[in-house]
N, C-alpha and C positions, 0 to 999 in steps of 0.2 A: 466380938468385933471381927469384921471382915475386912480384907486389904487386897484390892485389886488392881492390875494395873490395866489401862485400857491402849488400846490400837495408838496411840497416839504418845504412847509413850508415860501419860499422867498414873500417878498413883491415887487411890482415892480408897478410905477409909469409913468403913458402914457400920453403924450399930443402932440399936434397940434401945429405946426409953419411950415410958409411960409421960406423959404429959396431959395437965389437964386446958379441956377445951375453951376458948378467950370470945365468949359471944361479944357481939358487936353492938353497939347504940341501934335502938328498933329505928329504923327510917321508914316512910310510906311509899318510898319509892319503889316499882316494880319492871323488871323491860326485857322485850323479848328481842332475842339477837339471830339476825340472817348471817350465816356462815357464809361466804363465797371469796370469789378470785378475783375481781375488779377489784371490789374494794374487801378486805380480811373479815370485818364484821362491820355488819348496821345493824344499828340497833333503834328500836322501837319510839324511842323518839326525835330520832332523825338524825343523828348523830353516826358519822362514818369513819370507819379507822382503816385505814391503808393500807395493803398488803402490804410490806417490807420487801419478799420476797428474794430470803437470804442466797438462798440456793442459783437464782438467776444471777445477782451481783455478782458471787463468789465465782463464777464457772469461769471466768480468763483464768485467774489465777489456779483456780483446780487443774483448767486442762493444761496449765503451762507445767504442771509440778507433774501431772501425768505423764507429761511427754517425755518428761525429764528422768523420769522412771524407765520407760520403755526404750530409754538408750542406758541404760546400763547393764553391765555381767550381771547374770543371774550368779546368784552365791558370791556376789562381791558384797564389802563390805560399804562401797558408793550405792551400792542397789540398798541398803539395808535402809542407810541413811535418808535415801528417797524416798522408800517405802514410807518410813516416817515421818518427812513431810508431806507427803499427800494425806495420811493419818490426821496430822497436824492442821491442814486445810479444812479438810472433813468435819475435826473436831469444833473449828472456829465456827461454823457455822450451825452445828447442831448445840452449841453452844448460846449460840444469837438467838437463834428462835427460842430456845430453851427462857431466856431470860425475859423476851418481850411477851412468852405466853405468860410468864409469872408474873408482870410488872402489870398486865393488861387484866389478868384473871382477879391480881388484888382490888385495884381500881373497881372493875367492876362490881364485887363482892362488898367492898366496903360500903360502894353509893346505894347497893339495891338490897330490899329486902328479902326481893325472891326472882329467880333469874330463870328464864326458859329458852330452851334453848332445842331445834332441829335433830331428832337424832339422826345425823348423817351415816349413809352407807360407804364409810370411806375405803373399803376393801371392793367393793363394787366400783367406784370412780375410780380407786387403783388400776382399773383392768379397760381404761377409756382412754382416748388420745390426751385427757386430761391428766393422767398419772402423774406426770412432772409437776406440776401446778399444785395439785391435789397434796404430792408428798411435800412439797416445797411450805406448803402451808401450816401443816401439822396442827390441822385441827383439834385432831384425835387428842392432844395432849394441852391443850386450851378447854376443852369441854374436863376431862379428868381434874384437870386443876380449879376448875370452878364446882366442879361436884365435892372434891375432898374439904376445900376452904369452906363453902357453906357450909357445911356438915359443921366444922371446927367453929365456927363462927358465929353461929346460931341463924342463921340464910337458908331458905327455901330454895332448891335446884331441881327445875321438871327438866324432861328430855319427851319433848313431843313428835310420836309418829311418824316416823319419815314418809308414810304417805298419803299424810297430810298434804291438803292442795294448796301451798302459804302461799304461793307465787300468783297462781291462778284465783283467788280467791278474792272479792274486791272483800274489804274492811268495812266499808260504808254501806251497804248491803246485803252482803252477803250471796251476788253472785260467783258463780266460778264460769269462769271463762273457759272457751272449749280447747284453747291451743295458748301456747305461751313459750316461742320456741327464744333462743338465750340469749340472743342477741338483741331481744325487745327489751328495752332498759325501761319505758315507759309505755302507758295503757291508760285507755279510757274507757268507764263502764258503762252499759248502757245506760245509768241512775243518772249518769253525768260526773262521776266522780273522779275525777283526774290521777295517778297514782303513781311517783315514782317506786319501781318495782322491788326494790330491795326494802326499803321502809316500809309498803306494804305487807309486804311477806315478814317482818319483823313485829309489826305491828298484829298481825295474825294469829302468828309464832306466838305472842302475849294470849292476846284474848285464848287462845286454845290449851296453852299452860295454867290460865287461870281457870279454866274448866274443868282440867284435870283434877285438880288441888280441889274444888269443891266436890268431883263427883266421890273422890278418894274420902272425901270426909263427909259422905252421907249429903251432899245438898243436891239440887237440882239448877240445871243449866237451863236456862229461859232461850228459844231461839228467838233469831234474829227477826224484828217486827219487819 
């Protein structure tokens, strides 16, 4: 067993056990999910869940406990106790996201059979005017959590191509569009197909996880007529 204490003051205690795996009731349900910053995830059947966006809520409070910091003695025992509070701020919110990735990863795990999902380049959006946003999100540990649950669970978990053109790509068709810059929420194909942009791309994000899954297992992908 491991006993650690973290920045914040918390103790926390780790160890090692075997457990066996708890597969889940087969459902037919299957859905691919657009990661972004409007909205946290859409998913493929048109269902959208909110960013929270712990990190933007939190910042009065952060930068008051910061400031509060930076008036006090270095090597005083008030600076120490500061320090801890700001710890303790930090903590609450990586604590928040922590939970709503778990509560949203089960959810999803439980209703779908097999779940696809974007592999985002989040080290690459780290280094974009969107960094804040991007870290604020914590993708990276909502996709982790739906990989490991599946697995436990007896759930299918693809991660498709990040350059893959899900955005750009009409569903109904199968054209891709030449330009698709971020601020276009909605699109119209030439087929006539109307498309809110995120359900699109989520709806995509499916068809091309389900492709994977067949080609993985020896089938053939029929294109789009």
């Amino acid at each position: 067993m491991t006993v650690i204490k973290d920045a914040a003051g918390r103790y926390f205690a780790s160890f090692v056990a075997e457990t066996a795996d708890e597969p889940l009731p087969a459902t037919a349900s299957q859905v691919g999910i657009d990661l972004g910053l409007t909205h946290y995830a859409v998913l493929s059947d048109g269902r959208k869940i909110d960013n929270p966006r712990f990190l933007r809520r939190a910042e009065r409070r952060l930068k008051k406990a910061q400031q509060a910091l930076s008036r006090k003695a270095k090597g005083s025992a008030n600076r120490k106790k500061a320090v801890a509070r700001v710890a303790r701020a930090h903590a609450r919110v990586t604590d928040a996201r922590r939970d709503f990735a778990h509560k949203l990863s089960t959810r999803i795990i439980r209703d779908n059979q097999a779940v696809m999902v974007e592999d985002l380049s989040v080290k690459g959006l780290a280094r974009t005017k969107l960094a804040k946003s991007v870290h604020d999100a914590g993708w990276g540990r909502l996709t982790a959590m739906l990989a490991y649950k599946a697995a436990r669970h007896g759930r299918t978990f693809v991660k498709v191509d990040r350059w893959f053109p899900s955005s750009k790509l009409c569903s109904a068709c199968g054209t891709v569009a030449e330009s698709m810059p971020l601020n276009l929420r909605s699109w119209t194909c030439p087929c006539g197909a109307v498309h809110d942009r995120d359900v699109n791309a989520a709806i995509n994000i499916l068809a091309a996880g389900r492709a994977d899954r067949l080609n993985a297992c020896g089938g053939t992908v029929r294109p789009a007529a």
